[in-house]
N, C-alpha and C positions, 0 to 999 in steps of 0.2 A: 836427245840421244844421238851422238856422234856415232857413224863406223868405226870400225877399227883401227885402230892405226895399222899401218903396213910395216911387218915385222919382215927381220931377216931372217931368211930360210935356214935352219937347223941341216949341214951337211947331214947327205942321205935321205932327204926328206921333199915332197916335193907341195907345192901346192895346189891346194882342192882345185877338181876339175866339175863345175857347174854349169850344166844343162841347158839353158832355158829354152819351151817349147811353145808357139806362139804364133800364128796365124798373121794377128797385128803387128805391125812392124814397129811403127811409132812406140809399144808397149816394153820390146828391146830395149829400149834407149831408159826406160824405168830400172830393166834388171842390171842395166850395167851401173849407174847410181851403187848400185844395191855391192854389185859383185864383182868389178873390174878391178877395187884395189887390191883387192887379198887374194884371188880365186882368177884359176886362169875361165876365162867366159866364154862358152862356146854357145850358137844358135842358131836355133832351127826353126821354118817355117811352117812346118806342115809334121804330121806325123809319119807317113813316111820316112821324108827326110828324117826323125828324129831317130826312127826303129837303126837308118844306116850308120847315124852316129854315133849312137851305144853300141855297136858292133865291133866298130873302128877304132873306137876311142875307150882309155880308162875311165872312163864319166865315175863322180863319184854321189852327184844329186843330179835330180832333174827336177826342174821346175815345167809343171805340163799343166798347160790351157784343157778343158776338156769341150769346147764345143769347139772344130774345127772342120775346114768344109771336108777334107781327105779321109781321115780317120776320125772318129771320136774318142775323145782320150781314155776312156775307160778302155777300151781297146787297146790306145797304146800301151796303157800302163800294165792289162795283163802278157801283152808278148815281148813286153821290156822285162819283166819280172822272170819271164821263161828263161829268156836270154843271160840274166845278170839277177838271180835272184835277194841280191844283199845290198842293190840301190838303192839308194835313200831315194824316193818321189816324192814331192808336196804338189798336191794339188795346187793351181793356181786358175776361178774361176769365178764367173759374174752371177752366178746362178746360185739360189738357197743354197745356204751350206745343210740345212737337215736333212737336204735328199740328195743329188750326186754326187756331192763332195762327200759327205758321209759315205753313202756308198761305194767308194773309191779309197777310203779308209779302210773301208771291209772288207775290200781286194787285196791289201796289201800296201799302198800308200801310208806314206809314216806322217802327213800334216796335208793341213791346206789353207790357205791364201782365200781371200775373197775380195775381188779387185775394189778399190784401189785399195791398197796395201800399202803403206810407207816404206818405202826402199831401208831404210835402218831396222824398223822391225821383221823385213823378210829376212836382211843379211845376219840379225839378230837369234831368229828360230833355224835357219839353215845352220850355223854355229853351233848351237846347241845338241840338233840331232847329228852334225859329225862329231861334237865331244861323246854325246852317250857311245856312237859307234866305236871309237877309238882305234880306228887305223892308224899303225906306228908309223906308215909313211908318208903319212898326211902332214903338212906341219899347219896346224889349226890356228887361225886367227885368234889371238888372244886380244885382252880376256876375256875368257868363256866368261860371258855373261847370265843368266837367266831372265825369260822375257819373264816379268809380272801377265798375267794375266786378267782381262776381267770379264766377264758376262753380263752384258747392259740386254734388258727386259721391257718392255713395251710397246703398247699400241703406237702413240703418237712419234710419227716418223720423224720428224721435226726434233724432239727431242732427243729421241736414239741416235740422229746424227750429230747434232752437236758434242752431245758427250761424247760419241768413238770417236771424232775430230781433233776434240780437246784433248785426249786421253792416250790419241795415237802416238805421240812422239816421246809417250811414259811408259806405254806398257803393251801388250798385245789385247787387241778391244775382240771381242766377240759378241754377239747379235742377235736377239730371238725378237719377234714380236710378240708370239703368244706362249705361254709356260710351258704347253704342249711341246714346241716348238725347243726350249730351252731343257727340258726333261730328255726328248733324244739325244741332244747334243752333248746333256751328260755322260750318255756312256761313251764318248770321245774322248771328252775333253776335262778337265780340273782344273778351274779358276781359281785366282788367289780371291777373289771377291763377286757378288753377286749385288746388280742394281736393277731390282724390280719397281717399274712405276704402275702405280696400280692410282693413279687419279681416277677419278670418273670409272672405276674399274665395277662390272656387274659385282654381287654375290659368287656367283660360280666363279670368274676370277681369282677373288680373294682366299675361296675356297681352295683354289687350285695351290695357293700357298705352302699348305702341307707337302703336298705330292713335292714338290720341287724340294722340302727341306730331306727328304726319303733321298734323293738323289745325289743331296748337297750337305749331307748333315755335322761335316765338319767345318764347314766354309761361315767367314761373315755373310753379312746381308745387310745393302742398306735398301729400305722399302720407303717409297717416295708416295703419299698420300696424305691425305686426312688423317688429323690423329683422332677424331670423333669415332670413325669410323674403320679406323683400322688399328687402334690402340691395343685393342679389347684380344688380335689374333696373333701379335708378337708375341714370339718365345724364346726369348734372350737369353742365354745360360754363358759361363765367363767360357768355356769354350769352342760357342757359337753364338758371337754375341747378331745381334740383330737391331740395328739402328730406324727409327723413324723421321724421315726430314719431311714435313709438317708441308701444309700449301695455308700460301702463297709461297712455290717453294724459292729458298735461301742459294744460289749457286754456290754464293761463299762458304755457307754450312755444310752443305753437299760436295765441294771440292774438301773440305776441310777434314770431312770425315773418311772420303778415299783417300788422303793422305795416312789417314792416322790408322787404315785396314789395312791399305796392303804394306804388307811385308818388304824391309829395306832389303835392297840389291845386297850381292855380294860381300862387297865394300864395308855394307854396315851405314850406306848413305840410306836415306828415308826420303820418300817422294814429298818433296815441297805445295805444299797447299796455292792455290793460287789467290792473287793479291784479290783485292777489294776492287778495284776499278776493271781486272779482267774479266772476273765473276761476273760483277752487274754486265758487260759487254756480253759474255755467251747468253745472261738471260734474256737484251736484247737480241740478240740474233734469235733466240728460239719465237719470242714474240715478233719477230718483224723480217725475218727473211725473205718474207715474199713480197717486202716492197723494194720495187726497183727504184727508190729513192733512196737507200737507205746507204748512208757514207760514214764515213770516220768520226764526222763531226756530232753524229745521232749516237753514236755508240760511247765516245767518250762525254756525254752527256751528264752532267750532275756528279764527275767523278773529282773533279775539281784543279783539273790538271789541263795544261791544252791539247787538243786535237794532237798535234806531234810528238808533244810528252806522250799521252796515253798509248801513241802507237808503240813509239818506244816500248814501254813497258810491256805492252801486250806482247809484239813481236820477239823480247826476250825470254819473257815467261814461255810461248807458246811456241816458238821456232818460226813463226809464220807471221805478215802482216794480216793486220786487223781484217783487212776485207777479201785478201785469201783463206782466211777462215772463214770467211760469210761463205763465198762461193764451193768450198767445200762441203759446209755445210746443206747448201742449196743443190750440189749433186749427189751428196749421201743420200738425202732426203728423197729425191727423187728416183736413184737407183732403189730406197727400197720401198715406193708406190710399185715404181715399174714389178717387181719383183713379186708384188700382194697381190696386185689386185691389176684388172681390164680395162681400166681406164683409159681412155683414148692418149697417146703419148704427150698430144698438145692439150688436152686440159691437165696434165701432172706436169709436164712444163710451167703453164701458170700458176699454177698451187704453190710453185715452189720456187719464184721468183724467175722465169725466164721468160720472154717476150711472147715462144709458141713454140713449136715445134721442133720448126729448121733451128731455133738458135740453143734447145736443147741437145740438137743433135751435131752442132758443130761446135759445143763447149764438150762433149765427148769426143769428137774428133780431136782436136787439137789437146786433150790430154790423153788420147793414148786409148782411151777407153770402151772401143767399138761402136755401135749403133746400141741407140736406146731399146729396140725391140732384142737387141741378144739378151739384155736382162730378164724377157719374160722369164715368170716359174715353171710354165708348164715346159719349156723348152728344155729335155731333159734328157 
């Protein structure tokens, strides 16, 4: 998913002035990726500073951190809202999206971010909510695209990040671990599709199935399980169909049938299924992440291509080299332990393929990403 091209300005017209608000410095250097072609990029460190440059300045989005040491962004975002009550805000935060980002929706915020976020999919959704606003003196990045959206569902942290990994430079991914979790987020949000894995899932889980379709009842579904055991409670109608992809699950099967759910782009283009030999690579990555053995030559394994062919291919299909996707992988996963659960920082470190501690917390350093402990949930 490329940005925008950089369009010539329509006399009379000028271009979007975007926000970003952000403690981290290094995390800047992500939104300008995102917003320096098209958008003039203004930023700020602190919230303070931010309240003086909505004052100052035409700002037409803010992009706002909410845990910062000056202000807390819910703060900013209600006396920026006094200020300018017709700014577009998205939230931009490391924290659950079910409880302060949500709650910052309910303030008034029109979206939110849940770090890391692909620079094309932010500049993607910030597009979009200046098209609905339609300021005639805006001259909007064309073309308005619409991000696809999807809601990926499950316990197994491992899993949930592989797929929003894979899926991120296709569409907007969203996150729940538990259905609970994905039922609030409904009254937010409207996915083009819903991926609940319910392996190993109790009764009450499966149970919880219903409730979620109450929420979702016009939306596909595909439900990743047992078909012994979970045959018996799909309810597939032609318009809400509901797919089951079987364990020992298939990636190919499972990429094949988000292609064939969600909904072609604008264009009338259809998101392309991923090949055979990328497939089996995410299934290794979900099985083997957390070895720090684990290289190019493990992944293109049995695909029957070389080591370099395979990257190739991966890298085109997926925008990313093979083992920047491992390591992605390996901080999704770990941002959302950190996120569940008390675990000491350096035993989800090793769970999740990194040496301990310190080397967790300087592979977020150097992407931008803060300290591992700003991810706690309770930090709100």
């Amino acid at each position: 998913m490329a940005p925008a091209r950089i369009q010539p300005i329509t006399p009379g017209k000028r271009r979007p002035i975007v926000l970003t608000v952000d403690d981290n410095r290094a995390l800047h250097e992500v939104y300008a990726l995102a917003f320096e072609r098209d958008y003039e990029h203004l930023r700020a460190y602190g919230g303070q500073e931010a309240l003086a440059i909505v004052q100052a300045e035409p700002i037409d989005v803010m992009v706002l951190d909410l845990m910062m040491p000056d202000l807390h962004g819910l703060e900013v975002l209600e006396r920026t809202l006094k200020l300018k009550p017709r700014l577009i805000v998205v939230i931009s935060s490391v924290i659950n999206t079910s409880q302060s980002a949500l709650r910052a929706i309910r303030r008034g915020a029109a979206d939110y971010f849940v770090k890391p976020t692909e620079p094309e999919v932010m500049e993607m959704v910030i597009r979009q909510l200046l098209a609905a606003r339609g300021n005639p003196a805006i001259a909007i990045p064309q073309p308005t695209l619409v991000a696809r959206r999807v809601l990926v569902i499950g316990l197994d942290p491992g899993f949930r990040a592989a797929l929003a990994v894979a899926l991120q430079p296709r569409c907007r991914v969203d996150v729940a671990a538990r259905i609970s979790e994905a039922i609030e987020m409904l009254g937010t949000i409207m996915p083009d599709l819903a991926i609940l894995d319910l392996r190993s899932a109790s009764l009450e889980r499966v149970l919880g199935l219903q409730s979620l379709r109450a929420k979702f009842p016009e939306g596909p579904m595909i439900i990743v399980g047992s078909a012994d055991r979970l045959g018996s409670f799909l309810e597939s109608s032609a318009g809400h169909p509901e797919i089951l992809v079987g364990e020992p699950v298939d990636l190919a099967v499972l990429f094949a049938e988000i292609a064939t759910l969600l909904p072609p782009d604008p264009d009338g283009v259809s998101m392309k299924p991923l090949s055979a030999a990328s497939s089996a690579a995410v299934g290794r990555v979900i099985a083997q992440y957390a070895d720090h053995t684990l290289r190019v030559e493990h992944l293109s394994a049995g695909t029957g291509v070389s080591a370099a062919h395979f990257a190739h291919i991966f890298s085109e299909e997926m925008g990313i080299p093979p083992m920047e996707y491992v390591q992605r992988v390996r901080i999704q996963a770990a941002i959302f332990q950190l996120r569940e659960n008390l675990d000491k920082v350096s035993t989800i470190a090793r769970r999740f393929g990194f040496y301990d501690g310190p080397h967790l917390a300087m592979t977020f350093r150097r992407r931008g990403l803060g300290r591992p402990r700003d991810f706690r949930q309770f930090q709100v």
